[in-house]
C-alpha positions in Angstrom: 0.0 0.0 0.0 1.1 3.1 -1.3 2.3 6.3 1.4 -0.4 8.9 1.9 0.7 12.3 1.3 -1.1 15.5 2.1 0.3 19.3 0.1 -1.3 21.8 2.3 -0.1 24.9 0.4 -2.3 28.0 -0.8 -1.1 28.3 -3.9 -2.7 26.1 -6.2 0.3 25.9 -8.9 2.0 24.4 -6.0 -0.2 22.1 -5.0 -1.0 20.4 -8.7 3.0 20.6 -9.6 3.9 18.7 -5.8 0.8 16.3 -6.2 2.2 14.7 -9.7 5.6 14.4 -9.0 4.5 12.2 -5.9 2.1 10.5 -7.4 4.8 9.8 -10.4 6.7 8.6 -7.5 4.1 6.2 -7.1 2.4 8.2 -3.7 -0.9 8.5 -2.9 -1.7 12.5 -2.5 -4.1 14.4 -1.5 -4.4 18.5 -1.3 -6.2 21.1 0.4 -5.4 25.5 0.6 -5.4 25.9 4.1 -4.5 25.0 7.5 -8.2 24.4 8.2 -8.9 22.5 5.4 -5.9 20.2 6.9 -6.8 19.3 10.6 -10.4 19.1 8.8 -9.4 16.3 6.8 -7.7 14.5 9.4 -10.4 14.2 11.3 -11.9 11.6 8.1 -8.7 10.0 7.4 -4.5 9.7 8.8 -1.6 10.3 6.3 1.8 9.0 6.4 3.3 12.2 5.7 2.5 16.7 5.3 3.9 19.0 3.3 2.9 21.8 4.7 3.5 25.4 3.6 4.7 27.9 6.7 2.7 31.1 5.4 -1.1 30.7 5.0 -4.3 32.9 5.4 -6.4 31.7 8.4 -4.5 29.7 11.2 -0.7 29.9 9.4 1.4 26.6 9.3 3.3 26.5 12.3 -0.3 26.7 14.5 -1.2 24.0 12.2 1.6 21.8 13.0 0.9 22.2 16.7 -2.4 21.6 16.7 -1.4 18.4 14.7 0.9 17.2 17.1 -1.3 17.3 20.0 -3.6 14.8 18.7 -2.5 11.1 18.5 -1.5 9.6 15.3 0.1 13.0 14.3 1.9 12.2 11.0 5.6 13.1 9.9 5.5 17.2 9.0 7.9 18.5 6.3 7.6 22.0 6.3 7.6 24.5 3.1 8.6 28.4 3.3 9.3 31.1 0.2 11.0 33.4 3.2 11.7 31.0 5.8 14.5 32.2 8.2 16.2 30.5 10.9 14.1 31.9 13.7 11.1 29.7 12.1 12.8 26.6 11.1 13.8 26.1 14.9 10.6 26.8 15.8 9.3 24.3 12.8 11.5 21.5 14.5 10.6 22.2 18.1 7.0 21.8 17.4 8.0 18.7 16.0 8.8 18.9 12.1 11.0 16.4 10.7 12.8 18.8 8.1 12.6 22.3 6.5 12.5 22.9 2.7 12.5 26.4 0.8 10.6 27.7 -2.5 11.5 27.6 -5.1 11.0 24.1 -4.6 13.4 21.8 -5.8 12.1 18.2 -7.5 15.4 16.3 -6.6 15.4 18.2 -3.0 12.1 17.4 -2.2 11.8 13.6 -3.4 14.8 13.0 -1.3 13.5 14.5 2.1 9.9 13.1 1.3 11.8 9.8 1.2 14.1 10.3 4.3 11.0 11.1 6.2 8.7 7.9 5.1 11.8 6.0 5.9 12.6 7.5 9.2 8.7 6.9 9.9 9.3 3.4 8.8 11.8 2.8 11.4 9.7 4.3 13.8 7.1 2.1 13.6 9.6 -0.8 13.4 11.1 0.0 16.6 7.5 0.3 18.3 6.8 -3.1 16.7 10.2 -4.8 18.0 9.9 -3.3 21.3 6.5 -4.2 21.6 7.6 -7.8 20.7 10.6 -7.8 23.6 7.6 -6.6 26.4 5.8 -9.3 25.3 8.5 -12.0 25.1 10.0 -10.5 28.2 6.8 -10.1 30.6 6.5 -11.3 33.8 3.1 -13.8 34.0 1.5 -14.7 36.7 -1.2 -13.3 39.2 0.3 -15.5 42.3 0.5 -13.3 45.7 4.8 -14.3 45.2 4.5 -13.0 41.4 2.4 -9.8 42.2 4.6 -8.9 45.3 7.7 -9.7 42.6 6.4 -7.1 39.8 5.8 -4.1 42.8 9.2 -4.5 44.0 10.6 -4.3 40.5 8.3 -1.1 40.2 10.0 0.4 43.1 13.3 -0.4 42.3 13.3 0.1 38.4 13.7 4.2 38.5 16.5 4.2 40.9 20.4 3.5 40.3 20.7 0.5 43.3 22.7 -2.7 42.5 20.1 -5.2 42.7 21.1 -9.2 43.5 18.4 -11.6 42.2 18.0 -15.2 43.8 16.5 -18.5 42.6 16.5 -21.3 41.3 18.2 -22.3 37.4 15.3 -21.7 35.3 13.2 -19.2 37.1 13.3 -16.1 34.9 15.8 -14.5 36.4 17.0 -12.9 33.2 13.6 -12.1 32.9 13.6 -9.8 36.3 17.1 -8.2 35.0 15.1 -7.1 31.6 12.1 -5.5 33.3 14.1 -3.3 35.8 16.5 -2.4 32.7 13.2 -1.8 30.9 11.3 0.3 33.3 14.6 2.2 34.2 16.1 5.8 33.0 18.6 4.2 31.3 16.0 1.7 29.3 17.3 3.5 26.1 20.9 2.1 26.7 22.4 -1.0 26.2 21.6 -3.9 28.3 24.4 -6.5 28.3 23.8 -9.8 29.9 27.7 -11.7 31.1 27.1 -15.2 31.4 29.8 -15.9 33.8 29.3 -20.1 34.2 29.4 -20.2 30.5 32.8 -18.2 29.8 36.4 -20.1 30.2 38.2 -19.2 33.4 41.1 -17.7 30.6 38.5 -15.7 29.1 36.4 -13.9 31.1 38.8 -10.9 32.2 38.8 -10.2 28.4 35.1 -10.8 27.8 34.4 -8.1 30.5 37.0 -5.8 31.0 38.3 -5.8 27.0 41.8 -6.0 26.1 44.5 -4.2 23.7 45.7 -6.0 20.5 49.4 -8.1 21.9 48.2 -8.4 25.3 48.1 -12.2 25.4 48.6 -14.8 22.7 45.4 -14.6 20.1 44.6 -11.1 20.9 45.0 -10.2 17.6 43.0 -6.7 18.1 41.5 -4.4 20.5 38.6 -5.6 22.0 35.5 -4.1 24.0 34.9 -5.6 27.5 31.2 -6.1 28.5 31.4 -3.1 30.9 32.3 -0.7 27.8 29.6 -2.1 26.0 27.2 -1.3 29.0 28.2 2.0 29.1 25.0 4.2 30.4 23.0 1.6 30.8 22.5 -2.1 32.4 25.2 -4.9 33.3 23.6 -8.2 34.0 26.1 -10.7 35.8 23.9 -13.9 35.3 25.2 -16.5 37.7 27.7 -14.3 39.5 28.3 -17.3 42.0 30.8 -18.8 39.5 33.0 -16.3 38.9 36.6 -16.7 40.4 37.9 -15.0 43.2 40.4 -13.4 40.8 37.6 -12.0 38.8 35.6 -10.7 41.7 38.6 -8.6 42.5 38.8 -7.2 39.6 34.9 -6.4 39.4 34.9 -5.3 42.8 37.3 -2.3 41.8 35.5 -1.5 39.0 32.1 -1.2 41.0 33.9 1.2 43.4 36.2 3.4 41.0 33.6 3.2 38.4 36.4 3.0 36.0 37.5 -0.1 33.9 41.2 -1.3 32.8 41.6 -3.7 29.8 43.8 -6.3 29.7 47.3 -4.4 28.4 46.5 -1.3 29.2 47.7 1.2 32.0 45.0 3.5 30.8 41.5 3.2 32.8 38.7 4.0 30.6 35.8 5.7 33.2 32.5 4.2 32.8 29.1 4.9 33.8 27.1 1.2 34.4 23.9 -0.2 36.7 24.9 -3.6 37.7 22.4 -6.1 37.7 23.7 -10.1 39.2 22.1 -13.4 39.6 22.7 -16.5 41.2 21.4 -19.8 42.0 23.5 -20.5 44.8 23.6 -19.6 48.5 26.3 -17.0 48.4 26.3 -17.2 52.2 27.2 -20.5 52.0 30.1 -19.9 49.5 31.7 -17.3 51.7 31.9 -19.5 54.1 33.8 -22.0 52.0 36.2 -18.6 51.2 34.8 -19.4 47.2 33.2 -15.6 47.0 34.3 -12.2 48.1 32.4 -11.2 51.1 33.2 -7.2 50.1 32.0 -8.0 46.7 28.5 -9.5 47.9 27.8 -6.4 49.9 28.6 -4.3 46.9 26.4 -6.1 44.8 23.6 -6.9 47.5 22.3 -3.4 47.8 18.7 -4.7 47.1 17.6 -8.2 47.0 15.2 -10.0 45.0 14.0 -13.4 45.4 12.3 -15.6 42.4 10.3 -18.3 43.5 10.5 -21.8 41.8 7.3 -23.0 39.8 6.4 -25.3 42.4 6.1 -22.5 44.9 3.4 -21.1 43.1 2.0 -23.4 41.0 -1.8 -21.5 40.3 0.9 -19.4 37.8 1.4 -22.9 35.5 -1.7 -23.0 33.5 -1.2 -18.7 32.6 2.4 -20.0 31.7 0.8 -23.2 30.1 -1.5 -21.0 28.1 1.3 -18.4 27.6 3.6 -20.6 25.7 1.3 -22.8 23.7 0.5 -19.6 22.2 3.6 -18.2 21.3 4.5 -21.3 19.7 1.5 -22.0 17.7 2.2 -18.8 16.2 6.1 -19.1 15.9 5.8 -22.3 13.4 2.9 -21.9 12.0 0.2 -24.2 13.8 -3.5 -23.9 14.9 -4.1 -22.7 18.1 -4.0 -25.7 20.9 -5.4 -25.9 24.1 -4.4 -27.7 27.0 -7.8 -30.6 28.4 -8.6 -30.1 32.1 -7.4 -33.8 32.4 -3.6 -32.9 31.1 -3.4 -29.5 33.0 -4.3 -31.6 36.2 -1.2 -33.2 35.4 1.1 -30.9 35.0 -0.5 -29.2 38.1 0.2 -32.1 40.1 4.3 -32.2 38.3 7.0 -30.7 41.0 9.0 -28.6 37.7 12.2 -28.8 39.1 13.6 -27.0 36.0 11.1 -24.7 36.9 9.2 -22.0 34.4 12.1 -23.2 31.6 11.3 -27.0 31.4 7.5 -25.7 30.9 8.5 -23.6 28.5 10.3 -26.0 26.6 7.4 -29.1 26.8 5.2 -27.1 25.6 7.7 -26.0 22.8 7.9 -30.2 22.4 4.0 -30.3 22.5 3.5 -27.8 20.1 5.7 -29.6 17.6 5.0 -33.0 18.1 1.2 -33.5 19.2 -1.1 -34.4 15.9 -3.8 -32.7 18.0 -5.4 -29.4 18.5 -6.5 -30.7 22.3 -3.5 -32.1 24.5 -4.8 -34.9 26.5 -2.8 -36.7 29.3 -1.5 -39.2 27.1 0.2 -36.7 24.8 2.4 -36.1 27.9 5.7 -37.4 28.8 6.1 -40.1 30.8 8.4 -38.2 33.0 5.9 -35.8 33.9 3.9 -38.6 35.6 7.0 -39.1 37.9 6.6 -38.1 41.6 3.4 -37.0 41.5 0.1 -38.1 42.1 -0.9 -38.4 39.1 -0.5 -41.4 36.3 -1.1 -41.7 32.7 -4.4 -43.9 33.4 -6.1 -43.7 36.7 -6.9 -47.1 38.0 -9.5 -49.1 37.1 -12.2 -51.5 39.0 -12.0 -54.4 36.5 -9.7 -56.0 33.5 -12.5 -55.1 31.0 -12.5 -51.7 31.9 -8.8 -50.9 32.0 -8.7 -53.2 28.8 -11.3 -50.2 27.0 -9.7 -47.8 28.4 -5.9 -49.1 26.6 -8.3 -49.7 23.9 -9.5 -46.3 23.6 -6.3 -44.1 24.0 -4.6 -46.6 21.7 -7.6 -46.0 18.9 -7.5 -42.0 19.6 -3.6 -41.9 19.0 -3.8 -43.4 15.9 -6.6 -41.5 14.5 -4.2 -38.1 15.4 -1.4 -40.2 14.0 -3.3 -40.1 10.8 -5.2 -36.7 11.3 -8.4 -38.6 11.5 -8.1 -40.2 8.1 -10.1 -43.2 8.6 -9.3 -45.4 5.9 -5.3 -44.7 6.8 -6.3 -45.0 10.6 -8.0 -48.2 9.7 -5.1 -49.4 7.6 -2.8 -48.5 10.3 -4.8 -50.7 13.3 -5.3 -53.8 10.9 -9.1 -53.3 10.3 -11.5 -53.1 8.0 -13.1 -48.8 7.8 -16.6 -50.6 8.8 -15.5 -52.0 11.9 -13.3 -48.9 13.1 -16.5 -47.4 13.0 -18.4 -49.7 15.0 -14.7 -50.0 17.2 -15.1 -46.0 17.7 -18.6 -46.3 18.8 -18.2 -49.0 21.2 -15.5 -46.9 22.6 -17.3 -43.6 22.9 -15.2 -41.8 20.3 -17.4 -39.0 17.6 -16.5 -39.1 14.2 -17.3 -35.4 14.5 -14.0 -35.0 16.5 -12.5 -35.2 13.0 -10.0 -31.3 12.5 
């Protein structure tokens, strides 16, 4: 779909010449003569993009542009002036004008800043788009009294500057808590840099987040940024901080106090201006004890606390999750929408998650791929998910004929999903004739209807 255009101009020559050369340009155009002629029109329709002249009888452009701008949707603004000066061009861009052009107009001037502007709009919306995608991939679900109290202290904490220390188990969403406080911070429009410090070699994390200089140790074969350069202005995340050696911490340590970073070959500390952000899944208390983390450094980092309670711990969150996830990966490769049966969310009620919100995540990624169904019934579960709990794949059964029909039934519903409910390959696949799956389905309770 073509980029609207509207030429607000009042003279008419103007307004014909501007209105072919966009629409040679392959725009759709519109014009109108005056500045109430414009906000009357955009009360029937939006546009992309204004061109609109500076000096014009009635309200004149730059009350036009205002009154633009205060209503939501306001479009990008190009402004046009015969005898513009520099007094009303900085007005023009404080009021919100993306660029300034002056008559006589030129074709090649004004084709280019029409298309820096529809591109710069372009990214706009991009950006919105992305971000919006990163608040919904990063939220925080969950209406447990643990997951409510969780989201108000990150509300309370976000706007300030305080170190914050997140606990909980592998799997949690720690990362997750990191994002939101960078996200509903100041410095949200800076980097956020997450370290993975179990995942870096012991050789290689003084260079992965303090940099280094090009000769400073065999392979350094240029300069490199450390992760603290990189975070510069904005967010730090030390994701399981427990694991970091004691020479590291020192090094860290001095950093957090001097606010100033050294990289490796260097005698020159670069200053740096950084909210740090650490995780762990360990009991740091315990660790200090063994002398295998800096006491000094955990009271620099523990200005604020945050717990993260494991799945199990609040387990009314799982079907919100459940539903959560099974949607985003319907959507991601392509599928119908699935839902979760009241028999299979009982399950994976009952199921203690000890890899927490991240093994739900990823069965349901599993589900999503692998179940023929648009309904996920017990049996499409794991076996493992029936371990430790309650719960089993069948409940038990008062006789041998009953247990019997109910094998019988899942065994007959498995293959029919196996097969999409194709009953001549269904019936092919269990050895029978299509007349007697029929009367087999009946007998069992199972509705042709069911068929997707």
């Amino acid at each position: 779909m073509p980029a609207s255009i509207l030429i607000v101009d009042d003279e008419s020559g103007i307004r014909e010449s501007l209105g072919a050369l966009l629409r040679d340009e392959g725009y759709d155009t519109e014009a109108v003569a005056s500045g109430e002629e414009c906000l009357e029109r955009f009360k029937r329709r939006s546009f992309d993009l204004v061109l609109l002249d500076v000096w014009l009888a009635g309200i004149d452009g730059l009350e036009t542009l205002e009154r633009m701008q205060s209503r939501e949707g306001a479009p990008m603004v190009v402004m046009i002036s015969g005898h513009g000066s520099i007094e009303t061009a900085v007005r023009a861009t404080k009021l919100g004008a993306f660029d300034f052009v002056e008559k006589p107009l030129s074709i090649e001037k004004v084709v280019l800043v029409v298309r820096n502007a529809l591109e710069y709009l372009r990214l706009e919306e991009e950006n919105r788009r992305l971000r919006a995608e990163l608040e919904e991939r990063y939220q925080i679900l969950g209406g447990s009294v643990p997951m409510k109290a969780l989201r108000q202290q990150i509300a309370l904490t976000a706007p300030t500057n305080g170190r914050v220390l997140i606990y909980g188990e592998s799997g949690t969403g720690k990362e997750l808590v990191a994002r939101a406080l960078h996200a509903n911070s100041p410095r949200s429009g800076m980097p956020f840099v997450e370290v993975n410090c179990a995942a870096i070699p012991e050789e290689l994390i003084e260079s992965e987040m303090f940099g280094h200089r090009k000769g400073s140790f065999t392979g350094a074969s240029e300069d490199k940024v450390g992760k603290f350069q990189k975070a510069d202005g904005g967010t730090l995340f030390l994701d399981e901080v427990g694991d970091m050696s004691l020479k590291t911490q020192s090094k860290v340590l001095r950093v957090l106090e001097e606010q100033r970073v050294e990289p490796l070959g260097s005698n020159r500390p670069v200053k740096v201006d950084v909210r740090v952000i650490a995780a762990t899944n360990k009991k740091l208390d315990q660790e200090i004890g063994r002398n295998a983390f800096r006491e000094d450094l955990f009271y620099r980092l523990n200005v604020i606390p945050f717990y993260v309670p494991a799945l199990r711990e609040r387990t009314e969150d799982t079907p919100v999750l459940a539903a959560h996830f099974l949607k985003e990966f319907c959507e991601a490769y392509g599928k119908k929408p699935k839902e979760f049966t009241a028999a299979a969310m009982e399950v994976l009620l009952a199921y203690p998650w000890p890899g927490n919100v991240r093994e739900l995540r990823n069965l349901v990624e599993r589900l999503v791929i692998m179940c023929p169904s648009l309904r996920i019934e017990p049996h499409h579960l794991p076996p493992e998910i029936f371990r430790g709990t309650s719960k089993s794949p069948q409940k038990p059964y008062e006789s041998l004929q009953e247990a019997r029909s109910a094998y019988e039934r899942e065994f007959v519903l498995r293959k029919l999903e196996e097969n999409r409910w194709n009953m001549t390959k269904t019936a092919t696949a269990l050895g029978l004739e299509r007349s007697h799956l029929y009367r087999k389905m009946r007998s069992l309770g199972i509705a042709p209807s069911k068929a997707s």
